[in-house]
DODRENRO-848961 format. One record per residue: residue number from 1; chain; residue in three letters; x, y, z of N, C-alpha, C in turn. Coordinates in steps of 0.05 Angstrom, whole numbers, plus 5000, padded with zeros to 4 digits. Atoms other than C-alpha are relative to their C-alpha. Example, Ala and Ser with C-alpha at 12.3 -4.5 7.8 and 13.67 -1.06 7.14 Angstrom:
BEGIN
+-----+-----+------+------+------+------+-------+-------+-------+------+------+------+
: seq : mol : type : n_c1 : n_c2 : n_c3 : ca_c1 : ca_c2 : ca_c3 : c_c1 : c_c2 : c_c3 :
+-----+-----+------+------+------+------+-------+-------+-------+------+------+------+
:   1 :   A :  ALA : 5018 : 4976 : 5000 :  5246 :  4910 :  5156 : 5018 : 5024 : 5000 :
:   2 :   A :  SER : 4984 : 4976 : 4999 :  5273 :  4979 :  5143 : 4985 : 5022 : 5014 :
+-----+-----+------+------+------+------+-------+-------+-------+------+------+------+
***
This chain:
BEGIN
+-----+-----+------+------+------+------+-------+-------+-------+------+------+------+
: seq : mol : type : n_c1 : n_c2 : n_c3 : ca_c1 : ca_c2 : ca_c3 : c_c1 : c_c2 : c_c3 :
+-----+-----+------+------+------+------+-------+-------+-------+------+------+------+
:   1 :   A :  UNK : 5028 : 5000 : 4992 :  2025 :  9461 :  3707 : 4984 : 5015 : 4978 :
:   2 :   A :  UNK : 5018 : 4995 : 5026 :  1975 :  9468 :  3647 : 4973 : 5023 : 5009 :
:   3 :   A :  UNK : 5024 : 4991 : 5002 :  1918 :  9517 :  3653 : 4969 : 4989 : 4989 :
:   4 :   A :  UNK : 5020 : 5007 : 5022 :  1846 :  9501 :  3632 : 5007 : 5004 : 4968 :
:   5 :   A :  UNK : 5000 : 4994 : 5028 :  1831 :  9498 :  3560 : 5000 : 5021 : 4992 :
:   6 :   A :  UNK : 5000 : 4969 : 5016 :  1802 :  9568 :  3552 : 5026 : 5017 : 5010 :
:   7 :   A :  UNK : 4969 : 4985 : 4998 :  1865 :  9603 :  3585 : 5012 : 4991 : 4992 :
:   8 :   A :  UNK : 4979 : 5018 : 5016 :  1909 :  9560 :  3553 : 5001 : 5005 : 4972 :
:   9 :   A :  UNK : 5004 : 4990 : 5032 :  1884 :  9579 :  3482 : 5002 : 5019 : 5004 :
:  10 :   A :  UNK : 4998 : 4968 : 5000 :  1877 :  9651 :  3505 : 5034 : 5009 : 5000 :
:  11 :   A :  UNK : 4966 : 4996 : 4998 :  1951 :  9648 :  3523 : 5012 : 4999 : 4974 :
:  12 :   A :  UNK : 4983 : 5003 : 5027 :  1966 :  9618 :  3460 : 4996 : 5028 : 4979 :
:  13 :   A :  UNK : 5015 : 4979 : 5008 :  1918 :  9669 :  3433 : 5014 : 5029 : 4990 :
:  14 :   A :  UNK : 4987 : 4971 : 4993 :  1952 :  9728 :  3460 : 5031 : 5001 : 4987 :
:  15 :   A :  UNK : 4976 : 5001 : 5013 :  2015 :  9707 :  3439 : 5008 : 4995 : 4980 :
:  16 :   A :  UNK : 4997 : 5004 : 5024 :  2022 :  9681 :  3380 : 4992 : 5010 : 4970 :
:  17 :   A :  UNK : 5012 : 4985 : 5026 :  2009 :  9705 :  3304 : 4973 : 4981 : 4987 :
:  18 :   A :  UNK : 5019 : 5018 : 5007 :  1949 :  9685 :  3269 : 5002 : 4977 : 4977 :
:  19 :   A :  UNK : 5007 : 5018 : 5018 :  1977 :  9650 :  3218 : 5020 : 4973 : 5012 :
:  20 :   A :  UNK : 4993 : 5014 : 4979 :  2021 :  9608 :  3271 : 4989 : 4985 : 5021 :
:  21 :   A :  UNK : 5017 : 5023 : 4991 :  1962 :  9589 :  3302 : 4987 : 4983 : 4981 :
:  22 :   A :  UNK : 5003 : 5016 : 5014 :  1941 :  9561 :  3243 : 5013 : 4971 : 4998 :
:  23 :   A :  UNK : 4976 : 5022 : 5012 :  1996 :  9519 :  3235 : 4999 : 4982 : 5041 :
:  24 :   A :  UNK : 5001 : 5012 : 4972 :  1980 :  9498 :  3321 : 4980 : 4975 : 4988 :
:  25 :   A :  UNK : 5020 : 5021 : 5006 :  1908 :  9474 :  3289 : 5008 : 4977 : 4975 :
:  26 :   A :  UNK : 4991 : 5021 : 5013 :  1948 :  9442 :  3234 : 5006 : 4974 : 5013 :
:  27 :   A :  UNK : 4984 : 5021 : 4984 :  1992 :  9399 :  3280 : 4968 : 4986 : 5013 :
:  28 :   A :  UNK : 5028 : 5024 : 4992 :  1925 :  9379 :  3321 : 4977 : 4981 : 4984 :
:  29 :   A :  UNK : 5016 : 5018 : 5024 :  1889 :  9353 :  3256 : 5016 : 4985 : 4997 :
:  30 :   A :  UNK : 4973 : 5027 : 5011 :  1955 :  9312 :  3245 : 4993 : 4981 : 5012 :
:  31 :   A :  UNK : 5003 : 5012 : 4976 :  1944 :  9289 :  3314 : 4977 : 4981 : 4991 :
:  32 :   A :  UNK : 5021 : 5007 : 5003 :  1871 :  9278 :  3307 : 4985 : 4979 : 4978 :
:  33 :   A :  UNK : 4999 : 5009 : 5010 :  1873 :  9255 :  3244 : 5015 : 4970 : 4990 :
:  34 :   A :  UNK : 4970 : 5026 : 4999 :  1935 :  9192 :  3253 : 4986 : 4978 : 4994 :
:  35 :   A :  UNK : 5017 : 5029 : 5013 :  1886 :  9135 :  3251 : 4980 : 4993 : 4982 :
:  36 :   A :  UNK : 5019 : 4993 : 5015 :  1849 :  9158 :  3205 : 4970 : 5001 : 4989 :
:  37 :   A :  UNK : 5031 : 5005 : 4995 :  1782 :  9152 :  3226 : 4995 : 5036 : 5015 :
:  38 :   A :  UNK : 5005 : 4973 : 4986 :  1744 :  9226 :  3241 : 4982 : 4987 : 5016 :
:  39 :   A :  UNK : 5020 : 5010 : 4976 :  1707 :  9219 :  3301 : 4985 : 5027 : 5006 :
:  40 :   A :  UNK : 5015 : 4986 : 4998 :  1651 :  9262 :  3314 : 5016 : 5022 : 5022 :
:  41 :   A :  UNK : 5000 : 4996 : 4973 :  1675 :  9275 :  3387 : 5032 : 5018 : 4996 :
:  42 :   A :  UNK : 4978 : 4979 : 4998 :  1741 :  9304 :  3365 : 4993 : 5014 : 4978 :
:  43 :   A :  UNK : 5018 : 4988 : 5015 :  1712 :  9338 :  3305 : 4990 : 5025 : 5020 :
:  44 :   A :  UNK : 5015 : 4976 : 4979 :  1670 :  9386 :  3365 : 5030 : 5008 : 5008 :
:  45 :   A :  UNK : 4978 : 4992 : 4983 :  1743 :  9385 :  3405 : 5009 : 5024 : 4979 :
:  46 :   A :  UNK : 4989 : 4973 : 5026 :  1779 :  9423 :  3341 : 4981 : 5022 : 5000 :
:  47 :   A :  UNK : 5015 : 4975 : 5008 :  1719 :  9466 :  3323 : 5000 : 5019 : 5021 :
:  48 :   A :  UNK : 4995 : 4977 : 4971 :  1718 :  9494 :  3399 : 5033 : 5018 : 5005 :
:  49 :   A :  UNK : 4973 : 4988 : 5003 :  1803 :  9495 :  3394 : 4995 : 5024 : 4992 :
:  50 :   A :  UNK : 4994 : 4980 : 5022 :  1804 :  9535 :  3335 : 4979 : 5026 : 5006 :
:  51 :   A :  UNK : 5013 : 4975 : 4996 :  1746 :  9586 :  3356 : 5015 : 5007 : 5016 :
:  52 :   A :  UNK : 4977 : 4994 : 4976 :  1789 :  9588 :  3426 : 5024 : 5016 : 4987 :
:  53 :   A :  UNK : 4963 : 4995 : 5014 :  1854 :  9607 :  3381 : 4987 : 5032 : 4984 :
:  54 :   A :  UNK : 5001 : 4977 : 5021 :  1810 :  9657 :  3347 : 4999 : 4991 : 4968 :
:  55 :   A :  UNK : 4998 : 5010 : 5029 :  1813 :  9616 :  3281 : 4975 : 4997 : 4988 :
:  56 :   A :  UNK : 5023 : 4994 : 5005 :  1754 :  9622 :  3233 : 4993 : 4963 : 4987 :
:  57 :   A :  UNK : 5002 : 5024 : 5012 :  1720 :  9561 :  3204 : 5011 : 4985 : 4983 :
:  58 :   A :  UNK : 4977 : 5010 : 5026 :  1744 :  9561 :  3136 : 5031 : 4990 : 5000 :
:  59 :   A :  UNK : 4970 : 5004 : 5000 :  1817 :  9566 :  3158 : 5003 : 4969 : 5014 :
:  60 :   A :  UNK : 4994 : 5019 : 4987 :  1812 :  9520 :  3207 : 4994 : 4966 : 4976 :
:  61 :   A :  UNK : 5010 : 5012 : 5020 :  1776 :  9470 :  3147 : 5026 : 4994 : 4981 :
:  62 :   A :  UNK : 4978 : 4993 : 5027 :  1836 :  9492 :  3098 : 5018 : 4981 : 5018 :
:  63 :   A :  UNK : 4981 : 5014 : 4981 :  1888 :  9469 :  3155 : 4994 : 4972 : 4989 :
:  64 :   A :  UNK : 5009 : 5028 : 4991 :  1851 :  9395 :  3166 : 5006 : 4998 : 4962 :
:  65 :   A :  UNK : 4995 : 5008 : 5013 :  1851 :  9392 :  3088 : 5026 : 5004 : 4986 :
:  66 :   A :  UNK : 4980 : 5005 : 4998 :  1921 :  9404 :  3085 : 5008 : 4978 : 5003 :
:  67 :   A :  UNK : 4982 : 5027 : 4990 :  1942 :  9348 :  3130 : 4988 : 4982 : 4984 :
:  68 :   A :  UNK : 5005 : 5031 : 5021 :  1901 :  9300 :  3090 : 5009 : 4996 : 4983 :
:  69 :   A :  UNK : 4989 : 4999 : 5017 :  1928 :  9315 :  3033 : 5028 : 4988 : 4998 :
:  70 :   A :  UNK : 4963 : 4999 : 4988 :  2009 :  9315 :  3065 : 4994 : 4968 : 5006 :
:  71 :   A :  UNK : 4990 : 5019 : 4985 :  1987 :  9252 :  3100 : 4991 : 4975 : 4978 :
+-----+-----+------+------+------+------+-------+-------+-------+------+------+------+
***
C-alpha cells in the first residue's frame, strides 16, 4: 500500500542519501524520457519529484542530462 506522493518522497527523503536520490531522479528521467518526446506535463511531475526528494534544480537538470546522453 503506497502512500501519497508527498509522504512517499519524504520517506524516500528521510531515508536515503542525497546522492542516491539523485540516482532515484535519474531512473525517473529514464522512465520519462523512453519515447523520447518531453512533455510539458511530466516535465512539472519531475520538477515537484525532485523538490519532494529535496533535490536542487541544477542536480536534478545534470541527472536528466545524463540519461540523454547514456540513452
Amino acid at each position: 500500500e503506497a502512500p501519497d506522493t508527498v509522504r512517499f518522497t519524504r520517506a524516500i527523503k528521510d531515508a536515503v542519501a542525497y546522492d542516491d536520490r539523485i540516482g532515484v531522479i535519474e531512473a525517473l528521467w529514464s522512465v520519462v524520457l523512453a519515447d523520447g518526446v518531453r512533455d510539458q506535463h511530466e516535465d512539472a511531475l519531475l520538477r515537484m519529484v525532485s523538490n519532494l526528494l529535496g533535490i536542487n534544480d541544477r542536480d536534478s537538470a545534470l541527472a536528466r542530462q545524463r540519461v540523454e546522453k547514456a540513452g
